[in-house]
C-alpha positions in Angstrom: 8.5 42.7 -10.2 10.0 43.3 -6.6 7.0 40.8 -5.1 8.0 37.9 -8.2 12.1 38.7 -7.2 10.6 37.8 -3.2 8.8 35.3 -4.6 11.8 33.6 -6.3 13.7 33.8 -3.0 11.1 32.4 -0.5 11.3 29.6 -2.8 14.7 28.9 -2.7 14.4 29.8 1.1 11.8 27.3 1.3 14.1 24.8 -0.6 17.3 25.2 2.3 15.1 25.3 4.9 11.7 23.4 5.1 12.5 20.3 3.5 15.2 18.2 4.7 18.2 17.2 3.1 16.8 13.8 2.6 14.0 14.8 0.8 13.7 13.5 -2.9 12.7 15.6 -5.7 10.4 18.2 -3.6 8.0 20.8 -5.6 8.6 24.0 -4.4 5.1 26.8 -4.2 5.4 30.5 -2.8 3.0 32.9 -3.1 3.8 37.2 -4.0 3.1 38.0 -1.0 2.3 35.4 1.4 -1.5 36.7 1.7 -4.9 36.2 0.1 -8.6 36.4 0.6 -11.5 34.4 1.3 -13.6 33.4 -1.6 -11.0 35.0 -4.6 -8.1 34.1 -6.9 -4.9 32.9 -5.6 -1.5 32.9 -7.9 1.3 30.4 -6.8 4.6 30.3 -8.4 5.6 26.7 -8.6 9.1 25.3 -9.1 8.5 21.5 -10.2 11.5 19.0 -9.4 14.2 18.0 -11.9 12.8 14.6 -12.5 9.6 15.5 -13.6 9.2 16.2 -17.5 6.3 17.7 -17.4 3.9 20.1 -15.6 0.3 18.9 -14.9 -2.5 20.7 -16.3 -4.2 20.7 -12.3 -2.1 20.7 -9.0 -3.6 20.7 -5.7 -3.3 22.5 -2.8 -4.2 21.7 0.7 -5.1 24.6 3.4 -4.6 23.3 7.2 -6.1 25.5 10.3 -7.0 24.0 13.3 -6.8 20.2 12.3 -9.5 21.2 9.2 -8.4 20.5 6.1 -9.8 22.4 3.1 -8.2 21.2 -0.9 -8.0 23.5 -3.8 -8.4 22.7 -7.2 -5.0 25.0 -9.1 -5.2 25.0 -12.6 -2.0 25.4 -14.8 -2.1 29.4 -16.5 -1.2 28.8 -19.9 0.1 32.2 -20.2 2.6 31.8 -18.3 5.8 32.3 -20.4 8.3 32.3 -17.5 10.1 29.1 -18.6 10.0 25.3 -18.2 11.6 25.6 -14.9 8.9 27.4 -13.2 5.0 28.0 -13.9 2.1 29.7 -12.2 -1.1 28.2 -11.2 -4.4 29.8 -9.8 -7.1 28.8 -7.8 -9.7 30.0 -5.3 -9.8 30.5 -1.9 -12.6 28.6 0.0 -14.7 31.9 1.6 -14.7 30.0 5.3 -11.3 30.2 5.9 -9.6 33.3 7.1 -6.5 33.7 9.4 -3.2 31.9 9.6 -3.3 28.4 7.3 -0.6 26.4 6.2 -0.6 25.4 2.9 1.2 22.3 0.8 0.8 20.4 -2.1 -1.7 17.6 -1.9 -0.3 13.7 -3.7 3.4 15.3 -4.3 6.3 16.4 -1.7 5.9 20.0 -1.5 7.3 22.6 1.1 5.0 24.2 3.0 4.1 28.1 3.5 2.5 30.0 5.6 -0.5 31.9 4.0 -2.8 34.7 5.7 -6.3 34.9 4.8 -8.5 38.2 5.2 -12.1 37.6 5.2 -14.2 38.0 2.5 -15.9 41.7 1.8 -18.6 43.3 -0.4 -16.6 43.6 -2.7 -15.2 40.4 -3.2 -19.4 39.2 -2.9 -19.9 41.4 -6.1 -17.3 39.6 -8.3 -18.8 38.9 -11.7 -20.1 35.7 -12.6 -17.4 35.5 -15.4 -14.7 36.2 -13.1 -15.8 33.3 -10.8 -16.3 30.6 -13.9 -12.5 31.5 -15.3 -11.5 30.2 -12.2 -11.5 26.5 -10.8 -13.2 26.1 -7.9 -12.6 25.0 -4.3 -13.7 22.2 -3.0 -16.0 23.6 0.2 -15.2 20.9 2.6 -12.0 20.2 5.0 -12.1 17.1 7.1 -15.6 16.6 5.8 -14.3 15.8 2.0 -12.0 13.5 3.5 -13.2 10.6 5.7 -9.4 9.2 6.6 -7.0 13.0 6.8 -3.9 13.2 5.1 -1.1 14.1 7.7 -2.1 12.2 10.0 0.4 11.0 13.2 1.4 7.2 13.2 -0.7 7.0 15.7 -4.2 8.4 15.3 -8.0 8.0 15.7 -9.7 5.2 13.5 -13.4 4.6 14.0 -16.0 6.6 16.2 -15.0 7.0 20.2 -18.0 7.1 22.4 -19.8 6.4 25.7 -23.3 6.5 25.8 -25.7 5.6 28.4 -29.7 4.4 27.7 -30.9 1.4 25.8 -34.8 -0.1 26.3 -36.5 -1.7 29.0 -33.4 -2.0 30.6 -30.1 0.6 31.3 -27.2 -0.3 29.3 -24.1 1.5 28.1 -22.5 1.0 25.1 -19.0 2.5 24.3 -16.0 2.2 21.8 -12.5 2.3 21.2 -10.8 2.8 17.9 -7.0 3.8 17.1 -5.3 3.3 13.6 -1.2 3.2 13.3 0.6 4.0 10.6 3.8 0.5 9.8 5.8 3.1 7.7 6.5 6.3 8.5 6.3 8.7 4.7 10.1 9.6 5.1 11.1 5.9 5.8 13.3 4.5 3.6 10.7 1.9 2.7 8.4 4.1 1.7 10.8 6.1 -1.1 11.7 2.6 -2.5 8.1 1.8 -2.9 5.8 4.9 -2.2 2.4 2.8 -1.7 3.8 1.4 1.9 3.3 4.5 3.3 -0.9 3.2 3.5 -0.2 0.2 5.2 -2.1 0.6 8.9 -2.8 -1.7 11.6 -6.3 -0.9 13.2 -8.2 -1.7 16.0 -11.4 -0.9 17.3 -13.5 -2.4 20.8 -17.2 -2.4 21.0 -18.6 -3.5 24.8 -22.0 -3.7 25.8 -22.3 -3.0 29.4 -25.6 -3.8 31.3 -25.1 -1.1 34.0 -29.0 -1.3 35.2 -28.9 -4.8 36.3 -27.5 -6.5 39.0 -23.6 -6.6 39.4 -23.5 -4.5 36.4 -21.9 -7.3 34.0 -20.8 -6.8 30.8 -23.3 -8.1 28.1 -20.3 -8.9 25.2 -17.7 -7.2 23.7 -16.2 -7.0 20.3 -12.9 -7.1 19.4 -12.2 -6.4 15.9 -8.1 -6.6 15.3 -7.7 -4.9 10.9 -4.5 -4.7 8.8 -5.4 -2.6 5.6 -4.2 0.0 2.9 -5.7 2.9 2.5 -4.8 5.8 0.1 -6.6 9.3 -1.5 -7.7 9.0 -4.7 -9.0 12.1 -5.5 -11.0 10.6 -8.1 -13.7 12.8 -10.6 -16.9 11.6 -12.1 -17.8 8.0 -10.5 -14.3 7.4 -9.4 -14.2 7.6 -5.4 -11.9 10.1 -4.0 -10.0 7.6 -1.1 -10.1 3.9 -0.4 -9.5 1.9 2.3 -9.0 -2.7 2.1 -7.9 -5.0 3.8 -8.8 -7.7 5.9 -10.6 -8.0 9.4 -10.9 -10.3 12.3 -14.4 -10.0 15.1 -14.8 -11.8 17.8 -15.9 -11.8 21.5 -13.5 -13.6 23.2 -15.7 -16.5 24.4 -15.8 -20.3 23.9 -18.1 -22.9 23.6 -22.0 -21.7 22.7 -21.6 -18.1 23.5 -18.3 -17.9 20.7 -18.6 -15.2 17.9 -16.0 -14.9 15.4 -15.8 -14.0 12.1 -13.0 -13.0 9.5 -13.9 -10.7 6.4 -12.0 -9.5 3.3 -13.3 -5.8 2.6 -13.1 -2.7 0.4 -14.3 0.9 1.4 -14.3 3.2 -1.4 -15.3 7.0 -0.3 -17.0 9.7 -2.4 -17.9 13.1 -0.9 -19.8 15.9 -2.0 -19.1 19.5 -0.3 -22.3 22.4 -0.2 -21.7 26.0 -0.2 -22.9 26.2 3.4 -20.0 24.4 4.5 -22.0 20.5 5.3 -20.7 17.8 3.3 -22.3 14.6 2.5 -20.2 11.2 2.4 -21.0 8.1 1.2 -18.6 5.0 2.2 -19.9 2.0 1.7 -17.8 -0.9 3.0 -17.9 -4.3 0.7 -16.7 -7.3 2.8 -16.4 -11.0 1.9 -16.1 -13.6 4.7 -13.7 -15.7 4.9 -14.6 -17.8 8.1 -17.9 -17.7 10.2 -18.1 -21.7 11.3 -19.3 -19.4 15.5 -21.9 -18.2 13.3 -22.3 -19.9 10.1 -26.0 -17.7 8.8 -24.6 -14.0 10.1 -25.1 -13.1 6.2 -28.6 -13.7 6.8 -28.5 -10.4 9.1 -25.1 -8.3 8.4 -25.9 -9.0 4.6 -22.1 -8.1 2.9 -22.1 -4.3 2.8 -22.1 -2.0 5.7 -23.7 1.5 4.3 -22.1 4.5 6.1 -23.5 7.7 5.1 -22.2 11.2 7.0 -23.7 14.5 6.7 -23.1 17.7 8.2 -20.5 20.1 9.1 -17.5 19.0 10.9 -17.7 22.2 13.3 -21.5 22.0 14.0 -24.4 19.1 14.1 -23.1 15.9 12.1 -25.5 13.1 11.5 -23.9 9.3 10.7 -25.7 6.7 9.9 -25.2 2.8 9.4 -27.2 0.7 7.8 -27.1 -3.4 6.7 -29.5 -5.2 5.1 -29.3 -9.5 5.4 -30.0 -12.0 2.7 -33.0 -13.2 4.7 -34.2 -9.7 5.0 -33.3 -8.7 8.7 -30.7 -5.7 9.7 -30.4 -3.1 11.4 -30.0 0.8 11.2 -27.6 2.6 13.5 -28.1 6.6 13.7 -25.7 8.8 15.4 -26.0 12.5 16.1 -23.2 14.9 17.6 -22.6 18.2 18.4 -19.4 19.8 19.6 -18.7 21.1 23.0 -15.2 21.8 22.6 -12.7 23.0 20.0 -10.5 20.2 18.5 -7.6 18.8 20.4 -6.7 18.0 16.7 -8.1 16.1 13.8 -10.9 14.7 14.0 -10.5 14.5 18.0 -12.5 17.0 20.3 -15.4 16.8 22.9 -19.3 16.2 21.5 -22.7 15.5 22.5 -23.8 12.1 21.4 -27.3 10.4 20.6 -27.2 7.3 19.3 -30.3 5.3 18.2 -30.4 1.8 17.1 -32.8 -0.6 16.1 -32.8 -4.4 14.5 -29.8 -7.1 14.5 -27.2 -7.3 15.8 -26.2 -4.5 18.5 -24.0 -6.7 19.8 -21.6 -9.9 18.0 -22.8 -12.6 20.5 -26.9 -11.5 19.4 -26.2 -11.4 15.9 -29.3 -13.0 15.3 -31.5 -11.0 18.0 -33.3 -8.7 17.2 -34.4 -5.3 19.8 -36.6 -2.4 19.3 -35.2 1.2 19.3 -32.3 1.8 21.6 -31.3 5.2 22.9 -28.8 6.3 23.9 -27.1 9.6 24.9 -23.5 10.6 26.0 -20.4 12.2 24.7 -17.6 11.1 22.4 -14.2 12.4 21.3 -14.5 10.9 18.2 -17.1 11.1 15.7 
């Protein structure tokens, strides 16, 4: 009773002082005891906000340490008899996290709490199979389940950062550039007259190809690729995808006359993820584009096709293999494989230091040789983001 009574008063704490005054209709969550342990049942006590009629049969909860994100799956305990003012929900702990996370409601305004983890023991291995199936389970990925993080900056990484050195028959280097920025911050004003604003971005990414082994080191061509899009988590079940990005995008490489590229696409990017026990993740995010101008290059479908299939597999804090792959109407394209491995800790998401290989072969490394084809690249260097 006396952990329940601190219970009720971190809440209301948590009410005063986490959220700010301006903060419509926040959920609040506490926990008896601010503590829990890898790989077993957690109890929240949830307050849900005035507006809302209802309470949801699921909630979830995201777990943040160290830029990773893990999200678990809380389902509503039907037991409960406490009243329709507040409820308790129970989940699992994923058994890779231990420490100090910070925890929060994932797709509603939540406070936040501070949660410490103790690592997983014997005893905890030797719960019953029964115990584990009443339970619902976590999903086993952080960043990895979630190609594009929630709680991001404004500003904040977009596409892979690299600079790798190799290439065949001669040296080359090829390295990108990437940022994404958020138009609206979540608290704007905007944003809690019309929620969905708060996924507006404006993204850019810069692809060069650099021909360091030859003389005065020119630059082959470079890529400019300018994209205003949406994108928002889903968190969908079954076939539905679990984020989406679309929007529209402009490439070109800044030339005139015969050695212009250019091209203007309309494109969706729907995600789905599966997470493995181990703690790898497989992600599948296909990218659907239309074009809506291509008069530099009017036949590029011939060898870009109108899907880009991005596949990414591994673990987020260990060996993580990407791979891009197109397929052309005239039956050319390409295949793009990456491999990385971290030297560093993260700075924060999805931003560190890693060991890169890249390997490509077929159409297209480059916008301006679209339709030219070159046998296996490779490359190695190091990127910040992967």
């Amino acid at each position: 009773m006396k952990n329940w009574m601190m219970s009720g008063l971190l809440l209301a704490f948590c009410g005063l002082v986490v959220l700010p005054a301006s903060a419509a209709s926040p959920w609040l969550i506490a926990t008896p005891d601010e503590s829990a342990r890898a790989g077993e049942p957690v109890v929240l006590e949830v307050v849900k906000p005035a507006t809302q009629t209802d309470w949801p049969t699921r909630l979830r909860l995201r777990l943040v340490q160290d830029g990773r994100v893990s999200v678990v799956d809380l389902a509503l305990d039907e037991q409960d008899t406490a009243g329709d003012a507040r409820r308790t929900y129970r989940g699992v702990i994923p058994r890779s996290l231990s420490g100090l996370v910070r925890v929060d409601l994932v797709g509603d305004q939540s406070n936040r709490q501070a949660l410490l983890i103790a690592s997983s023991d014997a005893i905890a291995r030797m719960q019953t199979p029964a115990q584990v199936e009443a339970m619902p389970t976590a999903e086993q990925a952080g960043t990895e389940n979630l190609l594009f993080p929630v709680n991001e900056p404004a500003l904040s990484a977009n596409e892979p950062m690299y600079f790798v050195v190799g290439g065949s028959g001669r040296t080359s280097t090829r390295f990108q550039l990437s940022f994404k920025y958020r138009l609206f911050d979540p608290g704007s004003l905007p944003v809690e007259w019309l929620p969905p604003l708060s996924g507006l971005h404006f993204g850019y990414t810069q692809t060069s190809l650099w021909d360091v082994g030859t003389a005065s080191a020119p630059f082959h061509d470079t890529s400019y690729r300018p994209s205003f899009f949406w994108q928002g988590t889903f968190f969908g079940k079954g076939a539905w995808p679990e984020q989406l990005r679309g929007g529209i995008e402009h490439e070109s490489n800044g030339r005139d006359g015969a050695g212009s590229r250019s091209i203007n696409i309309l494109f969706a990017q729907p995600v789905w993820s599966r997470g493995f026990a181990d703690g790898r993740a497989l992600i599948l995010a296909p990218k659907f584009y239309g074009y809506l101008g291509k008069s530099d290059n009017p036949d590029i479908q011939r060898y870009r096709g109108y899907v880009d299939w991005n596949v990414r597999y591994g673990k987020e804090d260990g060996w993580l293999l990407t791979a891009l792959l197109r397929e052309g109407t005239a039956g050319h394209g390409s295949t793009q494989l990456d491999f990385s491995y971290p030297l560093r800790r993260p700075l924060f998401t999805q931003v560190g230091g890693f060991l890169h290989l890249q390997l490509f072969k077929g159409y297209g490394q480059d916008l301006l040789d679209y339709n030219v084809g070159s046998d296996l690249q490779a490359r190695i260097g190091f990127s910040i983001v992967r």
